[in-house]
C-alpha positions in Angstrom: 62.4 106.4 116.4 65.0 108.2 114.5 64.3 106.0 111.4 60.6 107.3 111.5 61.7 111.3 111.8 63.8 110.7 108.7 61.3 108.6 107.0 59.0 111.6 107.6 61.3 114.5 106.6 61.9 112.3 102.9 57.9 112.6 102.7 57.6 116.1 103.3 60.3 116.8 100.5 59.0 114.7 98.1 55.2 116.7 98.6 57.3 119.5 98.4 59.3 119.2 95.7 56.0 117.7 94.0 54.4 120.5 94.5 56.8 122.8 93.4 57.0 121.1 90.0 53.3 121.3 89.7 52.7 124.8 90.4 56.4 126.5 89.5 54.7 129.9 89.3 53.3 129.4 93.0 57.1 129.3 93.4 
């Protein structure tokens, strides 16, 4: 189970970050 919530958490910070880099001025 723990594998899975970490697996998950890396996934959100990738969308993040991914959508930080497309929209920087939506910063």
């Amino acid at each position: 189970m723990e594998d899975i919530v970490l697996l998950l958490i890396v996934v959100a910070l990738i969308i993040y970050l991914s959508a930080v880099l497309a929209r920087p001025d939506k910063f």
